[in-house]
C-alpha positions as CSV (number, residue, x, y, z in Angstrom):
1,X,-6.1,-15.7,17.4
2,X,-3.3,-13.2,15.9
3,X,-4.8,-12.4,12.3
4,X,-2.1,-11.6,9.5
5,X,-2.8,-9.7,6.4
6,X,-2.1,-11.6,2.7
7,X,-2.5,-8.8,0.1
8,X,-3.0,-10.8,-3.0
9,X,-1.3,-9.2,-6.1
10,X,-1.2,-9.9,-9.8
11,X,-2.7,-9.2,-13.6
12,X,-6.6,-8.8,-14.2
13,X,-8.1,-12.7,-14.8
14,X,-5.1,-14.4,-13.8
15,X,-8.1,-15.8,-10.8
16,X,-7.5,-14.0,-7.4
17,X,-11.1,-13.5,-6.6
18,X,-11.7,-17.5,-7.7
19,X,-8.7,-18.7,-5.4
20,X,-10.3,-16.6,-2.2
21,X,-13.7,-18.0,-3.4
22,X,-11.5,-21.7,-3.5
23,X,-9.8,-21.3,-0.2
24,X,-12.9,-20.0,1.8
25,X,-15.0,-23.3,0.9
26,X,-11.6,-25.6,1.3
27,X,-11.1,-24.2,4.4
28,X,-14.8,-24.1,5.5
29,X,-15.2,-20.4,6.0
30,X,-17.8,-20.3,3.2
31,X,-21.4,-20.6,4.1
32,X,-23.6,-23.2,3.1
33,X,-25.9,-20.0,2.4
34,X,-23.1,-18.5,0.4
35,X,-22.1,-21.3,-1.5
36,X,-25.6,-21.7,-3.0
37,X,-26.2,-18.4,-3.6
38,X,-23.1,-18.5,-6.4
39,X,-23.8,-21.6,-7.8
40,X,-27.5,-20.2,-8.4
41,X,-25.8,-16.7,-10.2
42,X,-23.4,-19.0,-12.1
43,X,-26.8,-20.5,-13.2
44,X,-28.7,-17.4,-14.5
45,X,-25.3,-16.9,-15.9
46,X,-25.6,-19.8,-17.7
47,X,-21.8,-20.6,-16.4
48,X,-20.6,-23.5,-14.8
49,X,-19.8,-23.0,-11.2
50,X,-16.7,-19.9,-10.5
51,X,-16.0,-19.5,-6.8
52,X,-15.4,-16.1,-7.1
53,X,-18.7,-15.2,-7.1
54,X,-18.6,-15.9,-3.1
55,X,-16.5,-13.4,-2.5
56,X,-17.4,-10.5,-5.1
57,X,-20.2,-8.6,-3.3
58,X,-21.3,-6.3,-6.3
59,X,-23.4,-6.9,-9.3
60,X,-21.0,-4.9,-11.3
61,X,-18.2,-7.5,-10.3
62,X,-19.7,-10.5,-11.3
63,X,-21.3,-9.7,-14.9
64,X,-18.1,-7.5,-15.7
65,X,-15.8,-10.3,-14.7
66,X,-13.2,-8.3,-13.1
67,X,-12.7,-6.8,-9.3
68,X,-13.7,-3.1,-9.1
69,X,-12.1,-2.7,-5.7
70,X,-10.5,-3.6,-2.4
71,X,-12.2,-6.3,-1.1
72,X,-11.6,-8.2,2.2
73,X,-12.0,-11.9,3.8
74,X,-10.8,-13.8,6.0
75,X,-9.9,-17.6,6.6
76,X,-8.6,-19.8,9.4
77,X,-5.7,-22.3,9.8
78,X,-4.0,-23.6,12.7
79,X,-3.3,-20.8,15.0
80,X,-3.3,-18.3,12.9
81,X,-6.4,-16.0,10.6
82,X,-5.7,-14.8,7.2
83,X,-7.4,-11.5,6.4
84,X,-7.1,-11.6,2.1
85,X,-6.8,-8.6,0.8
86,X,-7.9,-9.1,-3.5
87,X,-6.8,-5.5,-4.8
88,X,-7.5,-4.9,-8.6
89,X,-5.3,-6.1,-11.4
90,X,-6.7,-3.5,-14.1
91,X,-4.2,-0.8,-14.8
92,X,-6.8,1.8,-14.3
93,X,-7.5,1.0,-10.9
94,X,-3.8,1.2,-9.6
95,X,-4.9,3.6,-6.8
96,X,-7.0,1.1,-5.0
97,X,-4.1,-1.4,-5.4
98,X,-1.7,1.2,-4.0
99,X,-4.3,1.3,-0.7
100,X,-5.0,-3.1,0.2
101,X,-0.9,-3.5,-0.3
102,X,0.3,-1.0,1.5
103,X,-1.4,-2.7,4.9
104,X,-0.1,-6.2,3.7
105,X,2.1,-8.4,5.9
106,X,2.4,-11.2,3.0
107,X,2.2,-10.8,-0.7
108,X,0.5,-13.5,-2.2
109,X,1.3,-13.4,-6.0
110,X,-1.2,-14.9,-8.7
111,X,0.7,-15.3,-11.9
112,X,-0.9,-17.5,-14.7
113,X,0.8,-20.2,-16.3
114,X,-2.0,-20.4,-19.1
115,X,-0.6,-20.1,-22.6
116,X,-1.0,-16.2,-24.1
117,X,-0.7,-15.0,-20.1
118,X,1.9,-15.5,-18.2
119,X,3.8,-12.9,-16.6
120,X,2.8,-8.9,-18.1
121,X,4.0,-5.3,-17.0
122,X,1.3,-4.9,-14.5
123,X,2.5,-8.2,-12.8
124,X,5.6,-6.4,-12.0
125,X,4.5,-3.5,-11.3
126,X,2.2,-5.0,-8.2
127,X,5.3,-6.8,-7.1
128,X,7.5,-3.7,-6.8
129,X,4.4,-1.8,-5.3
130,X,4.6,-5.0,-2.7
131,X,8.3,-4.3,-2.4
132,X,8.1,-0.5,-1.7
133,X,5.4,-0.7,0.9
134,X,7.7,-3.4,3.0
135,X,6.3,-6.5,2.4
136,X,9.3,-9.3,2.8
137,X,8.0,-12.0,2.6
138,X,6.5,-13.6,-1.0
139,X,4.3,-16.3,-2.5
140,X,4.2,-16.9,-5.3
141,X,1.4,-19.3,-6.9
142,X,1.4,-20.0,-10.4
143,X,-2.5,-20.5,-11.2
144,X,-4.1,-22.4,-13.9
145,X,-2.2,-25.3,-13.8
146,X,-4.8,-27.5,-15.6
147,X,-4.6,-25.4,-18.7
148,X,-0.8,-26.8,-18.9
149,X,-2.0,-30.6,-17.9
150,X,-0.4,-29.7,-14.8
151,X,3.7,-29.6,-16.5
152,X,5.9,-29.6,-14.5
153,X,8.1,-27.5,-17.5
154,X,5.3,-25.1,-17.4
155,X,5.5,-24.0,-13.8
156,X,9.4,-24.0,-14.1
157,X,8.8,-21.3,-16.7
158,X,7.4,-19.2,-15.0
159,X,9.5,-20.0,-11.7
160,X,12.8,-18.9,-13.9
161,X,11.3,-15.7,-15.6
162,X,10.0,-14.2,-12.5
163,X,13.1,-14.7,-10.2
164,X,15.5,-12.3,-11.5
165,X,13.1,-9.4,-11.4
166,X,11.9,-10.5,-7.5
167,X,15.9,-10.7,-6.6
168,X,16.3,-6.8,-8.5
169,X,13.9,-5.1,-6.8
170,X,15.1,-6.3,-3.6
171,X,13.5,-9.5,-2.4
172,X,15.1,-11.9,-0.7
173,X,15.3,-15.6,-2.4
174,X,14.8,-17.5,0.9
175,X,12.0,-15.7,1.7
176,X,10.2,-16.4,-1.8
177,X,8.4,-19.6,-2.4
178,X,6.8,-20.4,-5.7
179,X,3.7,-23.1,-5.7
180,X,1.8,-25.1,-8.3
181,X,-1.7,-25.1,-8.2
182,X,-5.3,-24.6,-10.5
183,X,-7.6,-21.7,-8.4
184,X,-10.6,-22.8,-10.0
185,X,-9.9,-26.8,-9.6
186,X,-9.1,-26.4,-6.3
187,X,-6.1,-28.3,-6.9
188,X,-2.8,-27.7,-4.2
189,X,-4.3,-25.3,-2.4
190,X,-4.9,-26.9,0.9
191,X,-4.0,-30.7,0.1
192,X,-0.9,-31.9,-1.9
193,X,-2.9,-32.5,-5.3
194,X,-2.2,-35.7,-6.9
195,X,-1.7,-34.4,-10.2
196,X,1.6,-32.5,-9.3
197,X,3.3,-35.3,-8.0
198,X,6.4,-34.1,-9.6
199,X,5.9,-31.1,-6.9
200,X,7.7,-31.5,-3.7
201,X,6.6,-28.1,-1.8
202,X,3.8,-27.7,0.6
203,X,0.1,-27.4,-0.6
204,X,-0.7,-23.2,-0.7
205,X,-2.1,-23.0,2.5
206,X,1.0,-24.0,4.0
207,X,3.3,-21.7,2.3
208,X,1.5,-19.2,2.9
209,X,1.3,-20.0,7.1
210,X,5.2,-20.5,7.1
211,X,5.4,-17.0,5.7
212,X,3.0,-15.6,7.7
213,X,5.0,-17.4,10.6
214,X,8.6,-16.2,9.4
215,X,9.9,-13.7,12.2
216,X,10.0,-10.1,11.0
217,X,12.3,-7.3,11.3
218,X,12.4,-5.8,14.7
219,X,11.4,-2.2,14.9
220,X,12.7,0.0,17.0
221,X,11.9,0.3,20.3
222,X,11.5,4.0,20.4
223,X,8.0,5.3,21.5
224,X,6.2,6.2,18.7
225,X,2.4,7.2,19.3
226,X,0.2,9.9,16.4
227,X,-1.8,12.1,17.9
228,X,-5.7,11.3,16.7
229,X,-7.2,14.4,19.4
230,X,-7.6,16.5,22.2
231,X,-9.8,14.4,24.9
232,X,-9.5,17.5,27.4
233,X,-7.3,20.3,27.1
234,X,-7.4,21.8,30.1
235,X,-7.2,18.2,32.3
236,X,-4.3,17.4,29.8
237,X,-6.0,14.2,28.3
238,X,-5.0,13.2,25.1
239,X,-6.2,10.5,22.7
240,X,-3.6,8.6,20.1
241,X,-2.6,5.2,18.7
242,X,0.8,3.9,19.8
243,X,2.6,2.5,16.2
244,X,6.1,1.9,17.6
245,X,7.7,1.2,21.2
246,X,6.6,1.2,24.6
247,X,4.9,4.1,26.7
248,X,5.0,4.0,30.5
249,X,3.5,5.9,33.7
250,X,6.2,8.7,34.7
251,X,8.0,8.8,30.9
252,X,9.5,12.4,30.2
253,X,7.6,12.8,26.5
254,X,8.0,15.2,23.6
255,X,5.2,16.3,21.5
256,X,6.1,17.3,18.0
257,X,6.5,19.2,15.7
258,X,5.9,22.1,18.9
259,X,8.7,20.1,20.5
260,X,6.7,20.3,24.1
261,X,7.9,18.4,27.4
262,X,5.8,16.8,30.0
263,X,5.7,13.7,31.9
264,X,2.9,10.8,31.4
265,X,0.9,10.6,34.5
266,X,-2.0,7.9,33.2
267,X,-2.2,5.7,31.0
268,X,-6.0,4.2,29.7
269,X,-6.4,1.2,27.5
270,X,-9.6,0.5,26.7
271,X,-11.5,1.5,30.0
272,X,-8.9,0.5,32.2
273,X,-5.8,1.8,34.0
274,X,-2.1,0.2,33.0
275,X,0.7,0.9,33.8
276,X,2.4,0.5,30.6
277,X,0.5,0.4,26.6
278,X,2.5,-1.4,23.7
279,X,2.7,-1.3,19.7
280,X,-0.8,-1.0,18.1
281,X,-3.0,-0.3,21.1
282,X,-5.1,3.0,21.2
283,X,-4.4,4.9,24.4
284,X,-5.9,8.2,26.2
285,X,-3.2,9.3,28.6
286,X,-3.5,12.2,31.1
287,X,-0.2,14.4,31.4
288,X,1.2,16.4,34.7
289,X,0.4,20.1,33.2
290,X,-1.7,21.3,30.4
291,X,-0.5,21.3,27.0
292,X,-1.9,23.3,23.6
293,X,-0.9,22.2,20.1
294,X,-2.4,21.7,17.2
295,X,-3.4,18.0,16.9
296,X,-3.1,17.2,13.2
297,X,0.0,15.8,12.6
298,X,1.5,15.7,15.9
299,X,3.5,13.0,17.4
300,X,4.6,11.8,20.6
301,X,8.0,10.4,21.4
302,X,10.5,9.6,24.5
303,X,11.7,13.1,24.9
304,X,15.1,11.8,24.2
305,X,14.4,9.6,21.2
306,X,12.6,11.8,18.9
307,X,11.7,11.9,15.1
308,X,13.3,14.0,12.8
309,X,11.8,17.4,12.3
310,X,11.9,18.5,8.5
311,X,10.9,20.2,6.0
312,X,12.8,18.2,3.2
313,X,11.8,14.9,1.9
314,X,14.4,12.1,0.0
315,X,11.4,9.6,-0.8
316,X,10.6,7.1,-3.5
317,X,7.3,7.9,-5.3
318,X,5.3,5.8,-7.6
319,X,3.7,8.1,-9.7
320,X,-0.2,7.9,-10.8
321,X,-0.5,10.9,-13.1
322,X,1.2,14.0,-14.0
323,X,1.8,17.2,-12.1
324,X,-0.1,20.0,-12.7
325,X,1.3,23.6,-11.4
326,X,0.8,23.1,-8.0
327,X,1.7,20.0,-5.5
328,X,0.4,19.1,-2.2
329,X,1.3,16.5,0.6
330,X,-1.1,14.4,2.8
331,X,1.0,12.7,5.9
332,X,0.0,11.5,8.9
333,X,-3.2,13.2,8.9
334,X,-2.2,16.9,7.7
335,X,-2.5,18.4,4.1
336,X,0.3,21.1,3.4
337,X,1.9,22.9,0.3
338,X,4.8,21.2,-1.6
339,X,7.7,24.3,-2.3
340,X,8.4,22.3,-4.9
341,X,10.1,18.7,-6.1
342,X,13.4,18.0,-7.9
343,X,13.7,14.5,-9.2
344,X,16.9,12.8,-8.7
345,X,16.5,9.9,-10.9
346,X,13.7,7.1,-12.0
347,X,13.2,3.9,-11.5
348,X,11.3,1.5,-14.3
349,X,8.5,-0.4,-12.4
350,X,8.6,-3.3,-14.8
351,X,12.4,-4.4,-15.3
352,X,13.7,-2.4,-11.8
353,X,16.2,-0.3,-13.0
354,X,17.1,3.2,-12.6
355,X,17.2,6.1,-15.2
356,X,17.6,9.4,-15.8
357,X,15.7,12.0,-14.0
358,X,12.2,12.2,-15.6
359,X,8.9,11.3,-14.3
360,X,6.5,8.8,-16.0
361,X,3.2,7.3,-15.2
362,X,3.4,4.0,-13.6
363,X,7.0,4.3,-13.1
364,X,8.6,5.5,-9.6
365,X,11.2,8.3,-9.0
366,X,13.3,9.0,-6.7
367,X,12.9,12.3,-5.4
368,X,13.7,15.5,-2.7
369,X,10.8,17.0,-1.6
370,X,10.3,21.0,-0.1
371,X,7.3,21.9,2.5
372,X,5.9,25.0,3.7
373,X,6.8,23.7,7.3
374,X,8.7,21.4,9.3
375,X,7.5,18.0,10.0
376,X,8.3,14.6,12.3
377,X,9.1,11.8,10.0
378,X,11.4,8.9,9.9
379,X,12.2,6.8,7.2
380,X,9.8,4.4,5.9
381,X,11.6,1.3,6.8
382,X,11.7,2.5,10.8
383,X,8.4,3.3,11.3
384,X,6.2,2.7,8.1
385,X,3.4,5.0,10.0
386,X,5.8,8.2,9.5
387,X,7.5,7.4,6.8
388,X,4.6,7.1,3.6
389,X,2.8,10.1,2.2
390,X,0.3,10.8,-0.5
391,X,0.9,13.2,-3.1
392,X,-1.8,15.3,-4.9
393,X,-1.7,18.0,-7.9
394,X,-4.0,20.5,-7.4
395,X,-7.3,18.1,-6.3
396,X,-5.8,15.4,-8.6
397,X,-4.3,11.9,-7.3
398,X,-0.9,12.3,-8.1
399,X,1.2,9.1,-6.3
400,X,2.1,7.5,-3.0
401,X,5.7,7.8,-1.3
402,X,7.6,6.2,1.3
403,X,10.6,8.3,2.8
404,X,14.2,7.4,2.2
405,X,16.5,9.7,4.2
C-alpha cells in the first residue's frame, strides 16, 4: 500500500493533535487499548474526553496542552496510508516545524473558525514554510465549527480571508480545497455531518485522498543517486540512495564534485541482483575500476547529465535567528565555511511580499551565497534532495534554504 505524507500545519490550539486523535478512532486505527487509556488521563484530568491524548506520547504534552514536537501516525483509507505529520504551532518551536514539512507531500491546514482565533501570523507563516518546501497541493480545514453552531457565514470567513494570501505565495486555487468540520466532535471528517448541510464538499477524509491522489510534477529523469559510503574501495562497491532517475547495468557515471568516470557493472537492491534500480531505492553498485573520493557530499549522475558544480548559492532562506560573525552550511551530508552572504531582498512571511534587503527573524530573504569550495547542487524545484541546505552561525540554528538558481 503506497503511504503519502500529510504534514498538518497551523496556530498552537487551533486542535491538530485532537483531529489525528479524531481520525485514528474514525478510521479504526486507534486501539481499543489506546482509546481507554485517554479517556482514563482525561479522567485524572478531571476533563471530559480530548482525543488528542491518543496520539501525544509525553506527559509534558498532555498536562501542558500543546505539542512539544514532531510527532507521527498513520491511518488507512481505500488504497492509500496517510502518515500525519502534527509539527508544533508555538512560535518557539519553529525549527521542529521547519523539519515534519519539509518531508510533506500534502499540507493539511488547521485554521479555527472559533471567535478571538481565526487566522494569526504564525498561520501564515506555516503555510509559506509549506509553500517553500514544495508542497502543492492544500487542505484546508476550518476546525471548530461547533463554536460557530456550524454557520455556514463563519466558514466563508475564513474561506475569503485566507485565499488571497494562499494565491500570493504561490499556490494554485484548483489545487486548494477548504472543508468544514469540528476536530473534537468528530463532525465531517470521514462522514458528510448532518449539521453542515449547507456544505456541498466531501467529508475530510476525502479531500484529503483526492489530494493525496492528484498527479505531481514529473521530475526529471536524470540519474540522481547521494553517496551515503564506501562498501569496498578497492572492489569498487559503493553504497547510496537513488533520489532522482533511473540507474542501469553498463551506464557511463560521474561522481561529483571529483568529476570521476566509470561504468556501472552491478547493481544490488536489497540482497538481490537487477538489472536496473529506480527513484527512492537504496542501492550498492560495484563499478569496472576502483575509484577514491571522499564520500561526504558526493553524488552520482549520467556522466552526461550532471549537477551543477558551484560554489555560489541564489537560495531563499527562512531565517530562525540572527547571524553572528561566522556562517556555516550543512548540505547533503557535509558542513563547510560560508565566504560570506549578500541579501538581495526580503520577503514578509505573513502578507508574502518582498522588501528591501534586510534580514529579520521569521521572515525569509532572498539571498547569494559564497563557499569555501565547489559543490553539486540543482535547484530546489528539480531535485529537492540537492537543492535545500541548513544554515548555522557559529554552533547556533540560523535557518533552512532551498536553492533558486
Amino acid at each position: 500500500m503506497q503511504v503519502k505524507s500529510v504534514t498538518l500545519l497551523g496556530h498552537k490550539d487551533h486542535g491538530k493533535s485532537t483531529l489525528i486523535g479524531s481520525l485514528l478512532m474514525q478510521t479504526g486505527a486507534a486501539t481499543k487499548v489506546r482509546i481507554k487509556e485517554a479517556e482514563e488521563y482525561s479522567k485524572r484530568l478531571g476533563k471530559t474526553f480530548e482525543p488528542a491524548f491518543i496520539l501525544d506520547s509525553f506527559a509534558e504534552e498532555r498536562t501542558g496542552e500543546m505539542t512539544i514536537d514532531t510527532t507521527r501516525a498513520e491511518i488507512k483509507y481505500k488504497d492509500l496510508a496517510f502518515a500525519l505529520i502534527d509539527v508544533p504551532g508555538h512560535e518557539e518551536l519553529i525549527k521542529n516545524m521547519i523539519s515534519g514539512a519539509s518531508y510533506g507531500e500534502v499540507a493539511l491546514l488547521l485554521v479555527s473558525a472559533k471567535r478571538d482565533e481565526g487566522i494569526k501570523d504564525q498561520t501564515k507563516r506555516h503555510l509559506f514554510l509549506s509553500r517553500m518546501f514544495g508542497i502543492e497541493d492544500l487542505v484546508v480545514a476550518v476546525n471548530k465549527m461547533d463554536t460557530r453552531d456550524f454557520d455556514e457565514d463563519a466558514f466563508l470567513a475564513v474561506k475569503k480571508e485566507l485565499s488571497g494570501f494562499i494565491e500570493r505565495i504561490g499556490f494554485d486555487q484548483k489545487r486548494v480545497s477548504f472543508v468544514p468540520i469540528s476536530a473534537y466532535s468528530g463532525e465531517n471528517l470521514v462522514k458528510k455531518s448532518s449539521k453542515m448541510k449547507w456544505y456541498n464538499g466531501e467529508p475530510l477524509i476525502d479531500a484529503i485522498y483526492e489530494s493525496a491522489k492528484k498527479e505531481k510534477r514529473q521530475r526529471h529523469g536524470a540519474l540522481r543517486l547521494i553517496v551515503q559510503g564506501m562498501i569496498d574501495a578497492d572492489e569498487g562497491i559503493i553504497g547510496g540512495k537513488i533520489v532522482n532517475g533511473d540507474m542501469k547495468i553498463g551506464e557511463r557515471i560521474a561522481i561529483l564534485p571529483q568529476d570521476q568516470h566509470a561504468t556501472v557493472k552491478d547493481i544490488v537492491v536489497k540482497g538481490n541482483k537487477v538489472k536496473i534500480a529506480t527513484t527512492g531505492e537504496n542501492v550498492a553498485i560495484r563499478l569496472d575500476k576502483k575509484v577514491d573520493f571522499e564520500v561526504r557530499g558526493s553524488v552520482i549522475s549520467n556522466a552526461e547529465e550532471k549537477p551543477r558544480l558551484t560554489d555560489k548559492l541564489k537560495a531563499k532562506i527562512f531565517i530562525v535567528s540572527k547571524p553572528g560573525k561566522t556562517l556555516r552550511i550543512k548540505f547533503n551530508g557535509i558542513d563547510l565555511e560560508c565566504g560570506g552572504m549578500k541579501i538581495l531582498n526580503s520577503i514578509n512571511t505573513v502578507n508574502g511580499k518582498k522588501g528591501p534587503a534586510k534580514m529579520e527573524v521569521l521572515n525569509a530573504v532572498e539571498a547569494e551565497i559564497q563557499l569555501d569550495k565547489k559543490l553539486p547542487v540543482e535547484e530546489f524545484e528539480t531535485t529537492k534532495e540537492l537543492g535545500r541546505f541548513v544554515l548555522y552561525s557559529g554552533k547556533e540554528f540560523m535557518g533552512i534554504g532551498t536553492i533558486i538558481s
